[in-house]
N, C-alpha and C positions, 0 to 999 in steps of 0.2 A: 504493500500500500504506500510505504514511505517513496519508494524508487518510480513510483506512480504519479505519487505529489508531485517529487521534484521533475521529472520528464515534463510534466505536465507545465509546472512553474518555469524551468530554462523554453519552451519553448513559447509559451506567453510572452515572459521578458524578453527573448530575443525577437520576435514578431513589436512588439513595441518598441524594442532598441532599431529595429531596419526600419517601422512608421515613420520614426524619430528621423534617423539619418534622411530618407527620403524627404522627410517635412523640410529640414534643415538645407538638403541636398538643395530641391527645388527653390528654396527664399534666398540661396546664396546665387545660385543661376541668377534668379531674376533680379538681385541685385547689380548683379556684377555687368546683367544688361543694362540696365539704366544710366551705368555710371558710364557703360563703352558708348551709348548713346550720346550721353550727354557729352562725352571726351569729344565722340564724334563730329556734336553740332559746332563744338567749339573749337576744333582744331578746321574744321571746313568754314568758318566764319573768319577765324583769324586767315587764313590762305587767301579766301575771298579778299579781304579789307588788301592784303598783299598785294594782292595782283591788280585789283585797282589800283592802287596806288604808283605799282610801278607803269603802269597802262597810263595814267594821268602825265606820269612824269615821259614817257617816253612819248607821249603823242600829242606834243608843244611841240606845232612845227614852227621850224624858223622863219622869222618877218623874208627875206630874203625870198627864198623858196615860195611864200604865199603872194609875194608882188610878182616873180617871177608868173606862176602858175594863172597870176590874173593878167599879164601881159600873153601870156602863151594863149587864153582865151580870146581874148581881141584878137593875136594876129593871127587866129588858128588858122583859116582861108589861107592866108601871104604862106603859113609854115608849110599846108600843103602842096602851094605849088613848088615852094622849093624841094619839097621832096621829091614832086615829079620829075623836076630841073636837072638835082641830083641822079636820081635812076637814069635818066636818058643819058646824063654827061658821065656813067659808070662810075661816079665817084673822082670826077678827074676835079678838083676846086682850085682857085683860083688860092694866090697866099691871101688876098684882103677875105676873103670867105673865112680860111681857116685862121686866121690873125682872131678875125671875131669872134668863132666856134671858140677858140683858146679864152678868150676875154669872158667870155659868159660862161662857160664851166670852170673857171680861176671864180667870177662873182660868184657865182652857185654857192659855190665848194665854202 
């Protein structure tokens, strides 16, 4: 009767000792989600704010470049025929042509 009891008793206490573990098991899971969550939103927010940041700072285009790009608008007509001009002449320019071409990629630059 005694060896009855106790069979009886270790296998209760160990059914309650594995409830336990599992109870424990699972609130630690769900913990440890919440905080990788939260790690999550916060390591992807700060990167966000980063890359904004470096986006803001890299994409100040220079005064230079935006007067350029608004003259290039005006003379877009004039650039294309010079391009034509070009193709027909295979590339053969004159020095006052390439003197210029040098002068406005030295401004550019």
């Amino acid at each position: 009767l005694t060896t009855i009891i106790d069979t009886k008793a270790n296998e209760i206490a160990e059914s309650k000792v594995e409830e336990a573990l599992v109870s424990e098991k699972e609130k630690l899971v769900e913990e440890f989600e919440e905080k990788f969550e939260d790690y999550k939103e916060d390591v992807t927010s700060k990167f966000s704010n980063f890359v904004d940041g470096i986006l803001e700072e890299e994409m100040v285009i220079p005064e230079k470049i935006v007067r350029y790009a608004r003259l290039g608008e005006l003379y877009e007509d004039l650039i294309d025929q010079f391009k034509v001009r070009l193709a027909i002449d295979e590339g053969l320019l004159d020095a006052e042509v390439k003197g210029m071409l040098g002068e406005a990629k030295e401004e550019i630059q």
